[in-house]
N, CA, C and O atoms as a GROMACS GRO file, in nm:
protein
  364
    1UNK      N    1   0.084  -0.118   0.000
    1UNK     CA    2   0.000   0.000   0.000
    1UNK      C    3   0.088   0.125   0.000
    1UNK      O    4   0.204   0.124   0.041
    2UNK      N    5   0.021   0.239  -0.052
    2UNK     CA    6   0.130   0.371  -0.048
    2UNK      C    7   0.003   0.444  -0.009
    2UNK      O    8  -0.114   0.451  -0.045
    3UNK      N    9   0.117   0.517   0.123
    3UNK     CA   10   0.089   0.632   0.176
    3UNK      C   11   0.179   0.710   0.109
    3UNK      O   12   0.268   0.679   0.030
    4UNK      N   13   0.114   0.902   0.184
    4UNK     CA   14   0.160   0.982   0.126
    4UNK      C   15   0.156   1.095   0.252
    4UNK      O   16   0.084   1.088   0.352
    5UNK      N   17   0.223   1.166   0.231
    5UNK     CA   18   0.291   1.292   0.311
    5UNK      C   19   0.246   1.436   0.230
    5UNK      O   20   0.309   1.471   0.130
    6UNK      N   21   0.165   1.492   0.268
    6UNK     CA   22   0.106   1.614   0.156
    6UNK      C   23   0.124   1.743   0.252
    6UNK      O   24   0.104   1.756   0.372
    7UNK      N   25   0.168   1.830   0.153
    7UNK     CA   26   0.132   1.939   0.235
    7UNK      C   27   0.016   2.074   0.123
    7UNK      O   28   0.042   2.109   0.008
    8UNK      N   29  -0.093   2.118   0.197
    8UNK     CA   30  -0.157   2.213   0.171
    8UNK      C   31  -0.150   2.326   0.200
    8UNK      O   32  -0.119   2.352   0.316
    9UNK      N   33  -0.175   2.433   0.106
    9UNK     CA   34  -0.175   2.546   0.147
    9UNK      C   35  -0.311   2.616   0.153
    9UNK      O   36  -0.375   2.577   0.055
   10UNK      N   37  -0.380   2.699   0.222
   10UNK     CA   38  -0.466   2.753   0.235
   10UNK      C   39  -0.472   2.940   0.098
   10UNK      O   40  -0.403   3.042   0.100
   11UNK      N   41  -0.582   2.898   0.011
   11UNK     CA   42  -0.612   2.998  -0.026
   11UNK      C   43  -0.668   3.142   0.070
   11UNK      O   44  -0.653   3.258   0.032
   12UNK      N   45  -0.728   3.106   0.186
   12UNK     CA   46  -0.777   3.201   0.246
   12UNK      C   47  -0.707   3.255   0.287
   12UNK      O   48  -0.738   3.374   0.280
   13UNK      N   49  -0.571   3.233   0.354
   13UNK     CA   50  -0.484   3.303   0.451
   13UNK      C   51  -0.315   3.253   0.425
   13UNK      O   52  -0.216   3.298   0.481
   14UNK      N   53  -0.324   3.142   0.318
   14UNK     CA   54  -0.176   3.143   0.296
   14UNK      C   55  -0.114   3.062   0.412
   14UNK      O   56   0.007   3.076   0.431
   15UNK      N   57  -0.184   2.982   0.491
   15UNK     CA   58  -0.095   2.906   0.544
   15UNK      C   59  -0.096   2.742   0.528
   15UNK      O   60  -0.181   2.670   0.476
   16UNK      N   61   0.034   2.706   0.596
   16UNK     CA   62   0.021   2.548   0.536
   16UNK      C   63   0.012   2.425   0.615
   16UNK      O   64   0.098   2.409   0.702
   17UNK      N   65  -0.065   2.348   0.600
   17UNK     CA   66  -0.119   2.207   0.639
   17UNK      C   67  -0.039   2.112   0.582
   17UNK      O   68  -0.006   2.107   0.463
   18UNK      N   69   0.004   2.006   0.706
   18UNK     CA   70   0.068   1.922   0.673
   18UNK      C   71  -0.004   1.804   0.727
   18UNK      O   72  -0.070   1.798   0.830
   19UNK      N   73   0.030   1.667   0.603
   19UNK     CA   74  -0.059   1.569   0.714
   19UNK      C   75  -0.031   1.426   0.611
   19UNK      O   76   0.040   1.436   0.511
   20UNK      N   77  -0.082   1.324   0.642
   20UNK     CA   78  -0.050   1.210   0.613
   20UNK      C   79  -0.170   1.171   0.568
   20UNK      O   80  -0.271   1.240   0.583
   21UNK      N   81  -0.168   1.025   0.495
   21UNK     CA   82  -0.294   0.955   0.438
   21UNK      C   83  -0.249   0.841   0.360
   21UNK      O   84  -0.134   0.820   0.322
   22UNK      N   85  -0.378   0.754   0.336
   22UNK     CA   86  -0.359   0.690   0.230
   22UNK      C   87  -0.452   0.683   0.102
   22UNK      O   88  -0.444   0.588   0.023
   23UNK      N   89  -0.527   0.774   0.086
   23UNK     CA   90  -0.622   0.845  -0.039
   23UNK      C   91  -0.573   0.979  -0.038
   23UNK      O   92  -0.650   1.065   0.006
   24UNK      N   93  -0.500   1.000  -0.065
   24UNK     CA   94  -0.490   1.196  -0.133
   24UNK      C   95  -0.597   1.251  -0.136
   24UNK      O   96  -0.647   1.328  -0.054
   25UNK      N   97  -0.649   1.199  -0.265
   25UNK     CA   98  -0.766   1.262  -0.295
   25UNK      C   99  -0.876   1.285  -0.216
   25UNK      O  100  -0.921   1.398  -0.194
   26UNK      N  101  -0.918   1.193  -0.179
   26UNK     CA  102  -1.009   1.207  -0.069
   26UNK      C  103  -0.996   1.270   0.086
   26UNK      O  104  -1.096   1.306   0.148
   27UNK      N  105  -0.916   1.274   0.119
   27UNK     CA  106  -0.825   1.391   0.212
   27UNK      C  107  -0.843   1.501   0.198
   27UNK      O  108  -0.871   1.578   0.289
   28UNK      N  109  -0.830   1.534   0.072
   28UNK     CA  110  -0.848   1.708   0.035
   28UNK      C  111  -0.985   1.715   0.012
   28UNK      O  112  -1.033   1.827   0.031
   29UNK      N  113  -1.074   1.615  -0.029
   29UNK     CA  114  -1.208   1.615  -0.014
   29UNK      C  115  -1.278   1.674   0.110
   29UNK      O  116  -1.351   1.773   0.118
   30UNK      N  117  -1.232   1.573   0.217
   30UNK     CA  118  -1.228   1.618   0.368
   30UNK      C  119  -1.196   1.758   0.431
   30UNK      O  120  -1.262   1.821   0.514
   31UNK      N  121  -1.083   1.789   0.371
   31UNK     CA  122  -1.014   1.890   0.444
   31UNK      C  123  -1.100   2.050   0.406
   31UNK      O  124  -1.111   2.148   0.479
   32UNK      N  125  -1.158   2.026   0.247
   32UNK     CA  126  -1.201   2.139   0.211
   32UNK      C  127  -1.379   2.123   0.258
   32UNK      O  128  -1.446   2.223   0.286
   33UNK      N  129  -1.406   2.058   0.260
   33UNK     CA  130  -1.544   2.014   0.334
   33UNK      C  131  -1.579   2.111   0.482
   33UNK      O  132  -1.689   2.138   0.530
   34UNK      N  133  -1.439   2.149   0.528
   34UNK     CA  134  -1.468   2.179   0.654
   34UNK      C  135  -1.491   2.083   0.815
   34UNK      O  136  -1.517   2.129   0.926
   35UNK      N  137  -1.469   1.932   0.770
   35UNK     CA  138  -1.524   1.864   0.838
   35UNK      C  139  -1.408   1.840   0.914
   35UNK      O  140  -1.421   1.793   1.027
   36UNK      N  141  -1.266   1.874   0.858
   36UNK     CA  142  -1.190   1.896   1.043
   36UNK      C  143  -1.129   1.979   1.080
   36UNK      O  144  -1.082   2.072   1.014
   37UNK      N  145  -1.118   1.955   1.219
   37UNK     CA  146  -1.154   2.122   1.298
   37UNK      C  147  -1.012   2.158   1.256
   37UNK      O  148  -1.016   2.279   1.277
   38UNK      N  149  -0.933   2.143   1.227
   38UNK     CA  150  -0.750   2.173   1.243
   38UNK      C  151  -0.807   2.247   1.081
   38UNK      O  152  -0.724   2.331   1.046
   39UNK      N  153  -0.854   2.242   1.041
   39UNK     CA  154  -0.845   2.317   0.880
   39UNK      C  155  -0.945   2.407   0.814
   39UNK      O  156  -0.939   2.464   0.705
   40UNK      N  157  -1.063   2.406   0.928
   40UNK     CA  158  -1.223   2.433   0.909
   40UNK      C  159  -1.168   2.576   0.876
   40UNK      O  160  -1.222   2.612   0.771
   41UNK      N  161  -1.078   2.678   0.925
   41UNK     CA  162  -1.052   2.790   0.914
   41UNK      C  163  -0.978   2.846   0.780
   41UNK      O  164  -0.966   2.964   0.746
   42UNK      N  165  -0.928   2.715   0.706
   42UNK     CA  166  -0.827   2.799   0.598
   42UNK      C  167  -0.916   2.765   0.481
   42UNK      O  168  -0.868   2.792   0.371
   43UNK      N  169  -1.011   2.723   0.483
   43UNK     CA  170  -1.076   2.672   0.390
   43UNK      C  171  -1.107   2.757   0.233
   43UNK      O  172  -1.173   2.851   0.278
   44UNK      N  173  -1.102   2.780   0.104
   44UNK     CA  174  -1.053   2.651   0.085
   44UNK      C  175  -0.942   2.606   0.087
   44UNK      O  176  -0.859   2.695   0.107
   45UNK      N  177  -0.859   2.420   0.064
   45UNK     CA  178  -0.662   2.423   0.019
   45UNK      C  179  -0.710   2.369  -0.050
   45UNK      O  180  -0.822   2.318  -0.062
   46UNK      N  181  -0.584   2.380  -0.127
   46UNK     CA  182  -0.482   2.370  -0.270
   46UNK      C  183  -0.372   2.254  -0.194
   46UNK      O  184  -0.302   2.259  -0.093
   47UNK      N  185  -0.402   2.142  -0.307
   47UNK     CA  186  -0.262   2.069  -0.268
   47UNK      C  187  -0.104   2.152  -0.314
   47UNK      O  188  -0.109   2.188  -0.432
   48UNK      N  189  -0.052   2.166  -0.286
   48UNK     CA  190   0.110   2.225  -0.275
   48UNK      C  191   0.240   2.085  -0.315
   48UNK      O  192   0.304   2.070  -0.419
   49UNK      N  193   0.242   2.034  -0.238
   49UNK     CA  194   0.348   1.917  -0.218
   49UNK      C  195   0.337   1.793  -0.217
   49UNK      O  196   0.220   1.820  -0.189
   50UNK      N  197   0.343   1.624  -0.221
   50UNK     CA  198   0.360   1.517  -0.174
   50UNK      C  199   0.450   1.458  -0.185
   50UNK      O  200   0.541   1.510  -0.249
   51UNK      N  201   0.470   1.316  -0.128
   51UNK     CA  202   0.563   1.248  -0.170
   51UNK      C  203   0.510   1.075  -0.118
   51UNK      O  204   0.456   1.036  -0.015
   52UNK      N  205   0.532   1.041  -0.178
   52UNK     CA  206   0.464   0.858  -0.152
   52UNK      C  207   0.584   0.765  -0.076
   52UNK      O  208   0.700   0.759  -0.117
   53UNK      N  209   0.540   0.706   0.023
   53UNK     CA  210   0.608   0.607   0.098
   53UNK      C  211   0.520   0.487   0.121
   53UNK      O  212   0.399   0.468   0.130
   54UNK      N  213   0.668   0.388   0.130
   54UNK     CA  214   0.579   0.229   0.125
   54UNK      C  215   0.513   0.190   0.254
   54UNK      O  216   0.452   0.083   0.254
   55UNK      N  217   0.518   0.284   0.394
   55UNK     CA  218   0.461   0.223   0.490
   55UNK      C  219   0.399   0.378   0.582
   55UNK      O  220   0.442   0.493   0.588
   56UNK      N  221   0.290   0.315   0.639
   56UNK     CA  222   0.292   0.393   0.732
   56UNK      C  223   0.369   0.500   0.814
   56UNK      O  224   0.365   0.623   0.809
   57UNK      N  225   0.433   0.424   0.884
   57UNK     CA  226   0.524   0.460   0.977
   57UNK      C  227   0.645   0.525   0.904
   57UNK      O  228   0.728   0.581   0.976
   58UNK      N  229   0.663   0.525   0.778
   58UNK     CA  230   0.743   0.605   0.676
   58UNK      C  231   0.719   0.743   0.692
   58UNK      O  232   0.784   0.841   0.726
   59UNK      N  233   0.558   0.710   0.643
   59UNK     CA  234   0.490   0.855   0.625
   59UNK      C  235   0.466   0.934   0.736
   59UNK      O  236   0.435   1.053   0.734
   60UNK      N  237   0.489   0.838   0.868
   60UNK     CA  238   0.408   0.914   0.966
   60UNK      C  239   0.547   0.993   1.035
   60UNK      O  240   0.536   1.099   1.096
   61UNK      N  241   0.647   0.940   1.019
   61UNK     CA  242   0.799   1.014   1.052
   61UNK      C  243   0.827   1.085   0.980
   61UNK      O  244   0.894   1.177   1.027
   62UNK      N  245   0.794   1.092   0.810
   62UNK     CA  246   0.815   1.202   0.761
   62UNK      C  247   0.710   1.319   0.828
   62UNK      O  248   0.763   1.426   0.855
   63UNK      N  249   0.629   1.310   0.844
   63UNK     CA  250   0.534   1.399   0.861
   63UNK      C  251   0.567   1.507   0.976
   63UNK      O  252   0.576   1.629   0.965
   64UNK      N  253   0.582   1.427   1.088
   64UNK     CA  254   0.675   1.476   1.252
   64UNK      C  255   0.785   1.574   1.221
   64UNK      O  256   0.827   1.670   1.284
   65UNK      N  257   0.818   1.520   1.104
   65UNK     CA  258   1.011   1.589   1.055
   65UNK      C  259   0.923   1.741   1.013
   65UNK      O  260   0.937   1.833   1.093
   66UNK      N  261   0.854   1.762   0.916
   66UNK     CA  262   0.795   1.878   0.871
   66UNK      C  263   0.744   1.938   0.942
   66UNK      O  264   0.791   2.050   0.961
   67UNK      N  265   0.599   1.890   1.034
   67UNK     CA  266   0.627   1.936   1.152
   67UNK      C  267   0.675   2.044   1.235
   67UNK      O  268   0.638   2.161   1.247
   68UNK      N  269   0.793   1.955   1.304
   68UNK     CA  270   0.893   2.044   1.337
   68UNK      C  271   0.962   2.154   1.280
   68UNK      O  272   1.028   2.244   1.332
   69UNK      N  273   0.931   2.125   1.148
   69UNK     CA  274   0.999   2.291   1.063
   69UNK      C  275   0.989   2.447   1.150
   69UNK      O  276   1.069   2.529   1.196
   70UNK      N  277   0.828   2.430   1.138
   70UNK     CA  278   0.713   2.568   1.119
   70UNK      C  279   0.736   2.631   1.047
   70UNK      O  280   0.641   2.651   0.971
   71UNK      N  281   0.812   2.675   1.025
   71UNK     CA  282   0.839   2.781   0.959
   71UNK      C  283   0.840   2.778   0.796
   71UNK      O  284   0.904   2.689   0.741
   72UNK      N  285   0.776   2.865   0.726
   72UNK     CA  286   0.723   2.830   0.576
   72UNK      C  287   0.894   2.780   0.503
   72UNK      O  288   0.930   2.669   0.461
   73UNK      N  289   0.955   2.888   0.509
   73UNK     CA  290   1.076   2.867   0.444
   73UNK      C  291   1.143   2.710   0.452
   73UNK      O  292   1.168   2.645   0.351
   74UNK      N  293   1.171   2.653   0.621
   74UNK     CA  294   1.196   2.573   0.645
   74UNK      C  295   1.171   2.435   0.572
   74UNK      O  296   1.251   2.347   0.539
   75UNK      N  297   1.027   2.446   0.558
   75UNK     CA  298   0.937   2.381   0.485
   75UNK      C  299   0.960   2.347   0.344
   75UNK      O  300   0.941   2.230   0.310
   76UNK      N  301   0.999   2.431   0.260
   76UNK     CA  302   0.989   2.471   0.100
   76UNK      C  303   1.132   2.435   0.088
   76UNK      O  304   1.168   2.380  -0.017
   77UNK      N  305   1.219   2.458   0.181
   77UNK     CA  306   1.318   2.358   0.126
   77UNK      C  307   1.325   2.246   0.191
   77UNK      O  308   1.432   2.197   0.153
   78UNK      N  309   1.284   2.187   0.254
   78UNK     CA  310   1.278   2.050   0.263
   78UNK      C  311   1.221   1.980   0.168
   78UNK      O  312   1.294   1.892   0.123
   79UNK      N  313   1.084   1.990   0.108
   79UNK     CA  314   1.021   1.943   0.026
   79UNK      C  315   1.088   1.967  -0.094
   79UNK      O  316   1.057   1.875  -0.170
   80UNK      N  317   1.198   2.078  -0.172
   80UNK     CA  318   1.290   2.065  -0.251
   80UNK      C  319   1.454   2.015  -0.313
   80UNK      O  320   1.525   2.030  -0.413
   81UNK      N  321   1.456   1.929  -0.142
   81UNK     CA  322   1.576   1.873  -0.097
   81UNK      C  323   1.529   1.718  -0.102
   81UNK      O  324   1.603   1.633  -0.150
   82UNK      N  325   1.406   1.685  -0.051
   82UNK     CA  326   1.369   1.578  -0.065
   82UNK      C  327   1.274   1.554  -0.178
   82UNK      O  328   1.179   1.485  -0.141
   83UNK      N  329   1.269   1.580  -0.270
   83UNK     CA  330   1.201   1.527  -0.396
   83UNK      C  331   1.099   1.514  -0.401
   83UNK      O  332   1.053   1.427  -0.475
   84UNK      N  333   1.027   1.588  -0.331
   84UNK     CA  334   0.871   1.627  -0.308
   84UNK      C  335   0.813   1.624  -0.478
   84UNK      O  336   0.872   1.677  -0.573
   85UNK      N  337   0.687   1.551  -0.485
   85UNK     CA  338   0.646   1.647  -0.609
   85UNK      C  339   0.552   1.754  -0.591
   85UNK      O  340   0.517   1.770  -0.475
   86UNK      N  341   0.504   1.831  -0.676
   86UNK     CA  342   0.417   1.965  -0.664
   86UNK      C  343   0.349   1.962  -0.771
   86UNK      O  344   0.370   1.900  -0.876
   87UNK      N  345   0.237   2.056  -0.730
   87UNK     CA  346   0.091   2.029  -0.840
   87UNK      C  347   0.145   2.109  -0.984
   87UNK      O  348   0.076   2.140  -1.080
   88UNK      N  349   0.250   2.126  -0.970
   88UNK     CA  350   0.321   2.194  -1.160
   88UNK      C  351   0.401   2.129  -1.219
   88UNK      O  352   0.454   2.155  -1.327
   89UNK      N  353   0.421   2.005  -1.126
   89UNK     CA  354   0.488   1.923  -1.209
   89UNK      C  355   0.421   1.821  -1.238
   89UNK      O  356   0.332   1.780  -1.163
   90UNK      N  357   0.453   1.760  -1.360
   90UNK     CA  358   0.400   1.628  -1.422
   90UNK      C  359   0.422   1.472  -1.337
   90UNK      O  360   0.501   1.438  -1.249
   91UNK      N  361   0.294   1.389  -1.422
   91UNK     CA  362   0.324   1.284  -1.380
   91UNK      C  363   0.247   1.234  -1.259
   91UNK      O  364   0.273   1.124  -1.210
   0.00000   0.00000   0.00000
């Protein structure tokens, strides 16, 4: 199974959501729905980033690592150091 590590950005206010799954798609379904409370406020996001891992516990340590960033910058290069893909690139 592949999980994934995504990060969103909020059109309303420009900030970014980070979080784990194993449907993408349906995640951002969720997230823009309003139906959880950690995101009900930025509503709507834009996927920004992912990256696919073979296990859980892959994804769920990457996730902790970002995390810990906060900070946007922090963020934007990690996901360009680690081979993130982004919604402008192909494939």
């Amino acid at each position: 199974m592949i999980y994934y590590v995504y990060i969103l950005e909020s059109v309303t206010n420009g900030k970014y959501y980070v979080g784990q799954t194993e449907d993408l798609k349906q995640r951002l379904i969720r997230h823009n729905s309003g139906r959880n409370e950690s995101t009900k406020s930025g509503v709507p996001w834009e996927l920004k980033w992912w990256k696919e891992f073979g296990t859980r516990s892959e994804s769920m340590e990457e996730e902790k690592k970002i995390k810990k960033l906060k900070k946007r910058k922090g963020i934007e290069n990690h996901v360009i150091k680690n081979n993130y893909r982004g919604v402008a690139q192909p494939g």
